[in-house]
N, C-alpha and C positions, 0 to 999 in steps of 0.2 A: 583467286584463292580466298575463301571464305575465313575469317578471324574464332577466334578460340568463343569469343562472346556469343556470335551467330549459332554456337551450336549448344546453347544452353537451352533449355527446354524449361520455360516460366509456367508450363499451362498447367504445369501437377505441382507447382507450389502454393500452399494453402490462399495464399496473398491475391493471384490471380486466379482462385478456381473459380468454376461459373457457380451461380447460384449464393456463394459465401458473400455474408456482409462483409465491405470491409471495414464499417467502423467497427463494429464491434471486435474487429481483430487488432484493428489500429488501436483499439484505445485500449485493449489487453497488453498488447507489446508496451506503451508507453506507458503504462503503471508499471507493470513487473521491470522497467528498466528504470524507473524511479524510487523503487521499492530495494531492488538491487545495487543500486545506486551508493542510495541511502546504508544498507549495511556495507557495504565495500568501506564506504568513508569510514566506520565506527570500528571497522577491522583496520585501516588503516593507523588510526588515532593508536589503536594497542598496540600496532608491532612497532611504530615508528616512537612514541614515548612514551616515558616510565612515570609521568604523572595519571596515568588512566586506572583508572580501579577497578575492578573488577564488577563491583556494585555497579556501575555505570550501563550496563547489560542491560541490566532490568529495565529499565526505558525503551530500551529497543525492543525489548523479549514483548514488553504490553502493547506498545503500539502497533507491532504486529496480529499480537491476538485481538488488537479491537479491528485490525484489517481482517480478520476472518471472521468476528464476528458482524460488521457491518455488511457485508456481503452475502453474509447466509442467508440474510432473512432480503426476500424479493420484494417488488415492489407493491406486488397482488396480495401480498399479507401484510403490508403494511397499510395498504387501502379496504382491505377486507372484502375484494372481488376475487377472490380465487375459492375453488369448487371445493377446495380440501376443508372439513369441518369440524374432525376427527382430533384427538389429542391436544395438547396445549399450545398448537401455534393458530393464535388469532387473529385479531386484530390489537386488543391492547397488549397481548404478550409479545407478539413482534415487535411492535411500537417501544417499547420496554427493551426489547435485548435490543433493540437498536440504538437507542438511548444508552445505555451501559457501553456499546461498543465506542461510541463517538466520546464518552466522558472518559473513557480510560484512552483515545486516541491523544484530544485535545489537553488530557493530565499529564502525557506521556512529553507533551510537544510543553509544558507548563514546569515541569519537570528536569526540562535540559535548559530551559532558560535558567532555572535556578541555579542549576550547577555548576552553567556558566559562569551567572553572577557573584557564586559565591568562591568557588574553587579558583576560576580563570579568571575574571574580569578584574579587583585588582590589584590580586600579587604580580610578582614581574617573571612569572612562570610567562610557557610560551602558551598563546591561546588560540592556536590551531586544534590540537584536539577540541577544547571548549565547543567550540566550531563546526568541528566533525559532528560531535554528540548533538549539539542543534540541529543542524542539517540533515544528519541520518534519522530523527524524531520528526522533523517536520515533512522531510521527504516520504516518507512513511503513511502520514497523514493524506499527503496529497495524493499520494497513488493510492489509496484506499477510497478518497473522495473521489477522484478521477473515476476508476475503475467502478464505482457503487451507481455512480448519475450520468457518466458520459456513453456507457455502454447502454445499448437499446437489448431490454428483454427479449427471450422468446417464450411466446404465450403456451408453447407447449413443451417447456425447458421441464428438464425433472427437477 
């Protein structure tokens, strides 16, 4: 009698189809799970205490948008080997919004050290959230970095 396992069918899930890279899937999964991660904890930090401010978002809100922003721009515009010539993405304007993405990442990760230090670190409030707000900022960071240099391009990606 064959087990419930034997009759799963692995060949049409994306992980083992033929031809699919799988770093590049691996290292998608493991950012969006450190990125998720990361906001889990900062939703955590709010329903669980009533020292979190509202204000406290905003760090999350940026270091996200510097994870979209760090990502758009490829690595063939950043080298200035790609065919496209047309409009404002170059070589120094990409180099630029890339730059912008990483400063508002690593302000963002600059940002929850602060809040820790200043809010949590030391009154005798509890400095879990503190915690969260770093971790969910840095976490953030890492899977934008992760996801922007571990994944291998495709040369004929749109």
């Amino acid at each position: 009698m064959a087990s419930w396992c034997e009759s799963i069918n692995l060949t049409s899930c994306l992980w083992f189809a033929e031809g699919t890279e799988r770093k590049r899937v691996f290292v998608s999964i493991v950012a969006g799970i450190l990125f998720s991660i990361g906001w889990w904890l900062m939703i955590d930090a709010d329903v669980k205490y009533a020292d979190v401010v509202a204000t406290y978002y905003i760090w999350g809100v940026l270091g996200t948008i510097s994870l979209v922003m760090v990502n758009m721009v490829t690595n063939q515009h950043i080298n200035g080997s790609t065919l496209y010539d047309g409009g404002l993405i170059r070589g120094n304007t990409a180099r630029g919004w890339l730059f912008v993405g990483f400063v508002l990442g690593f302000a963002s990760v600059f940002a929850a050290v602060w809040i820790y230090l200043r809010d949590f670190g030391p009154s005798d409030k509890d400095k879990v959230p503190g915690v969260e707000i770093l971790l969910q900022n840095l976490l953030i960071l890492v899977s934008s970095i992760i996801y922007k240099f571990c994944r291998p391009e495709d040369e004929n990606a749109f």
